[in-house]
PAZAPA-4460 file (N, C-alpha, C; in steps of 0.05 Angstrom, whole numbers, plus 32768, in hexadecimal, padded with zeros to 4 digits):
% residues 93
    n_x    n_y    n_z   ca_x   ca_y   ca_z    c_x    c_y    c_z   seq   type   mol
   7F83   80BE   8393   7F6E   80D0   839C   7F57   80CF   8389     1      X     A
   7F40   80CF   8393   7F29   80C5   837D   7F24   80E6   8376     2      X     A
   7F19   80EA   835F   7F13   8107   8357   7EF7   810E   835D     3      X     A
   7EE5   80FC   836D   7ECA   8111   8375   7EC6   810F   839E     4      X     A
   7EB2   811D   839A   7EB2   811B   83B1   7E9B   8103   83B9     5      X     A
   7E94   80FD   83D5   7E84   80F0   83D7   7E64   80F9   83CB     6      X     A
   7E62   8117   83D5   7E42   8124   83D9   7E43   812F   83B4     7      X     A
   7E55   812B   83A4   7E55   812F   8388   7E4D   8114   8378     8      X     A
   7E56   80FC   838E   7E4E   80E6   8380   7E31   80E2   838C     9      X     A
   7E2B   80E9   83A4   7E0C   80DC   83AF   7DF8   80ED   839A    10      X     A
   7DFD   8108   8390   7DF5   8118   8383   7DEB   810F   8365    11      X     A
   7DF5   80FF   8352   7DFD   80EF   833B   7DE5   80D0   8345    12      X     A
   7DF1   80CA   8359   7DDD   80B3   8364   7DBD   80BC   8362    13      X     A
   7DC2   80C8   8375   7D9E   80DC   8375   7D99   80E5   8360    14      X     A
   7DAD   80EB   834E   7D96   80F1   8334   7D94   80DA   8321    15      X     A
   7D9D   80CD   8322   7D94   80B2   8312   7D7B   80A8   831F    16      X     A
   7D7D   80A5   833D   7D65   809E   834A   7D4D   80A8   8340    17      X     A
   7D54   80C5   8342   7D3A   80D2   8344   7D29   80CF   831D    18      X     A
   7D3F   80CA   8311   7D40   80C2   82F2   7D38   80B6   82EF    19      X     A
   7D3B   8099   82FC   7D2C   807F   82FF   7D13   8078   8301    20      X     A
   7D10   808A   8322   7CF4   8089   832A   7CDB   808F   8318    21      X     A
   7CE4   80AA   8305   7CD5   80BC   82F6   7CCF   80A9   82DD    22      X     A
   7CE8   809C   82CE   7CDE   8095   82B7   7CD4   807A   82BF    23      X     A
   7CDD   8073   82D1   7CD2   8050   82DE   7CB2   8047   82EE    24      X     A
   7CB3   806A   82FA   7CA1   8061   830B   7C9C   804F   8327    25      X     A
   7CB4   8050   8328   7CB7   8045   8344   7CC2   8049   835F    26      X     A
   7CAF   8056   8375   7CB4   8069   8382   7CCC   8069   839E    27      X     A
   7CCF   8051   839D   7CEB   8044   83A7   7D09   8056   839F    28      X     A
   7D0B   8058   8385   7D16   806C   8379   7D1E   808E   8389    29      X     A
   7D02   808F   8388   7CFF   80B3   8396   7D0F   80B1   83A0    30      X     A
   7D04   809A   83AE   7D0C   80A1   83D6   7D28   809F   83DA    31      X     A
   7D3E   8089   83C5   7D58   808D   83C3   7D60   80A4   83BB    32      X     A
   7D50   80B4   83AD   7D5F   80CD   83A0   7D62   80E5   83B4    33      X     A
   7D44   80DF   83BE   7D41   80F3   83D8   7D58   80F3   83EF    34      X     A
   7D58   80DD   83F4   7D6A   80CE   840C   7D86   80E0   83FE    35      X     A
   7D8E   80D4   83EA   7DAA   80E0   83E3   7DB2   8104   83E2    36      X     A
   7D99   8108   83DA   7D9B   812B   83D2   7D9D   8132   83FC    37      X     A
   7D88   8121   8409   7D85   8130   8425   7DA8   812C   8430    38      X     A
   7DAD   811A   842B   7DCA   810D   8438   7DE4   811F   8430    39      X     A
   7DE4   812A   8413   7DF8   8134   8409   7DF1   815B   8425    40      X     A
   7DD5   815D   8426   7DD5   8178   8435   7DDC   816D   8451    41      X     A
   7DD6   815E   8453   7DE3   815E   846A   7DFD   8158   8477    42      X     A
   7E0D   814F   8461   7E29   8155   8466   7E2F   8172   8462    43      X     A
   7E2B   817E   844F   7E38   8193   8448   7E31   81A3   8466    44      X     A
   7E1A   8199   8471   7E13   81A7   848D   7E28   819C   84A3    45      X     A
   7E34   8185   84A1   7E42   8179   84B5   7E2D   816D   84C0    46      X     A
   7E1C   8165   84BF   7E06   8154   84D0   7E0E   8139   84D0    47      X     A
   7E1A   8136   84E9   7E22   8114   84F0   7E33   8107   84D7    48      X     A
   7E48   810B   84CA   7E54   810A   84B9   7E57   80E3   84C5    49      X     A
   7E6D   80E2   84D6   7E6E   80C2   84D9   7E4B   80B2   84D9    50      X     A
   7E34   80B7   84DB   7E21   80AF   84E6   7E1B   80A4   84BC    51      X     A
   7E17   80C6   84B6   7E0F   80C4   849C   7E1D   80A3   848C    52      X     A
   7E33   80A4   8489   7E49   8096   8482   7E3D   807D   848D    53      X     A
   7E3C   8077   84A5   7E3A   8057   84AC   7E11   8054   84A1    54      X     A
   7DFF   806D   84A2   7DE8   8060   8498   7DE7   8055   8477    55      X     A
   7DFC   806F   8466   7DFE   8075   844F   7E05   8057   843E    56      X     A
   7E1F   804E   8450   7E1C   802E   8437   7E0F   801C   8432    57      X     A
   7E04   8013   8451   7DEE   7FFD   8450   7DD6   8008   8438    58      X     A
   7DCA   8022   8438   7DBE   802F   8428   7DC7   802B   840C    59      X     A
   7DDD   802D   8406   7DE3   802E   83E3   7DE8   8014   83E0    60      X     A
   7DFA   8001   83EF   7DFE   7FE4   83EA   7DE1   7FD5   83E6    61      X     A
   7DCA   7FE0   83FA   7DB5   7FD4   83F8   7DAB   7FD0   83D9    62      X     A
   7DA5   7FE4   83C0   7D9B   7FE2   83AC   7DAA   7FD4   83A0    63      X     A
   7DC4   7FDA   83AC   7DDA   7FC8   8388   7DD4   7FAB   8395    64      X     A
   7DD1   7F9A   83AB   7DCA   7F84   83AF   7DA7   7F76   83AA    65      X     A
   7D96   7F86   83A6   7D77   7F87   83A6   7D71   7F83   838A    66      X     A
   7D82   7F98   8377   7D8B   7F97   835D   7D93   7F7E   834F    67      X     A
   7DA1   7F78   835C   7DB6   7F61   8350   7D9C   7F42   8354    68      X     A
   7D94   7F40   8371   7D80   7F26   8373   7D66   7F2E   8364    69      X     A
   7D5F   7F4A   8355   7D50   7F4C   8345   7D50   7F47   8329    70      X     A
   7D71   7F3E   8320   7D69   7F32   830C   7D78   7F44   82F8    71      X     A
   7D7C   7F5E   8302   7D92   7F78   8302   7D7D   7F82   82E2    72      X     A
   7D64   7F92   82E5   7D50   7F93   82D5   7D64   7FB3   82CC    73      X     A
   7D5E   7FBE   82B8   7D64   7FDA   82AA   7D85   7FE4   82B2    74      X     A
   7D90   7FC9   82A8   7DA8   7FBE   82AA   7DBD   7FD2   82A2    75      X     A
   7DB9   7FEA   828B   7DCC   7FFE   827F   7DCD   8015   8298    76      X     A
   7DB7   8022   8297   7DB5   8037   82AE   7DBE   8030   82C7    77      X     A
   7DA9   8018   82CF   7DB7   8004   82EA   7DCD   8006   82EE    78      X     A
   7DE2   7FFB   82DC   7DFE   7FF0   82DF   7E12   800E   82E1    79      X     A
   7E01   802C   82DB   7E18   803C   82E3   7E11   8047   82F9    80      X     A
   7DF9   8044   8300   7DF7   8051   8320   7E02   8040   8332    81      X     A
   7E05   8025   832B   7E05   800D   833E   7E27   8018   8341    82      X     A
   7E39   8020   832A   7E56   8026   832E   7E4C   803F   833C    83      X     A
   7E49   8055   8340   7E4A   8064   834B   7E3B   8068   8368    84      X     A
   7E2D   8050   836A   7E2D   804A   8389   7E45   8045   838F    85      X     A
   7E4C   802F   838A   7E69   8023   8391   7E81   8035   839C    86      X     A
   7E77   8047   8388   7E91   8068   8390   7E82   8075   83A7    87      X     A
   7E6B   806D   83A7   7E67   807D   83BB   7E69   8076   83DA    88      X     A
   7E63   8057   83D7   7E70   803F   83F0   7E8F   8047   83F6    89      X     A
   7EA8   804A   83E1   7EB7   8046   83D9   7EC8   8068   83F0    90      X     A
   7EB2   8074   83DE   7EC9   8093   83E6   7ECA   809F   83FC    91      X     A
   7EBB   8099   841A   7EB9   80A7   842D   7ECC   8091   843C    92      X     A
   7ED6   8080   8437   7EF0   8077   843E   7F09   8083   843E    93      X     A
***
């Protein structure tokens, strides 16, 4: 049994995002963090729970692959959100 939940891990995600964006400057960022903070309310709402789920991975798999053909730039920070995408692909299984 994994010890978090999914919307605890999207939570952790979004704030690195939104961490990123701020000290990086790059507004791509936000919009992941935004995306994650809107997604975690809307489970807790029950809003399309399977829907969320099938938009949600293509969404997080997208950066850790975009990342990686980029050359995988701010490689320390990178490399633990990139694991905690993974948990987050990982746990609504």
């Amino acid at each position: 049994m994994w010890p978090a939940s999914p919307s605890a891990v999207a939570i952790v995600t979004g704030a690195i995002d939104v961490f990123l964006s701020v000290s990086e400057g790059f507004l791509p960022f936000l919009f992941a963090g935004v995306v994650c903070y809107g997604a975690v309310v809307a489970v807790l709402l029950n809003v399309y729970r399977r829907v969320l789920y099938a938009l949600g991975v293509p969404f997080t798999a997208g950066p850790i692959v975009l990342w990686y053909l980029q050359g995988m730039p701010g490689f320390t920070l990178a490399v633990a959100d990139r694991v905690v995408q993974v948990a987050l692909i990982v746990l609504p299984v």
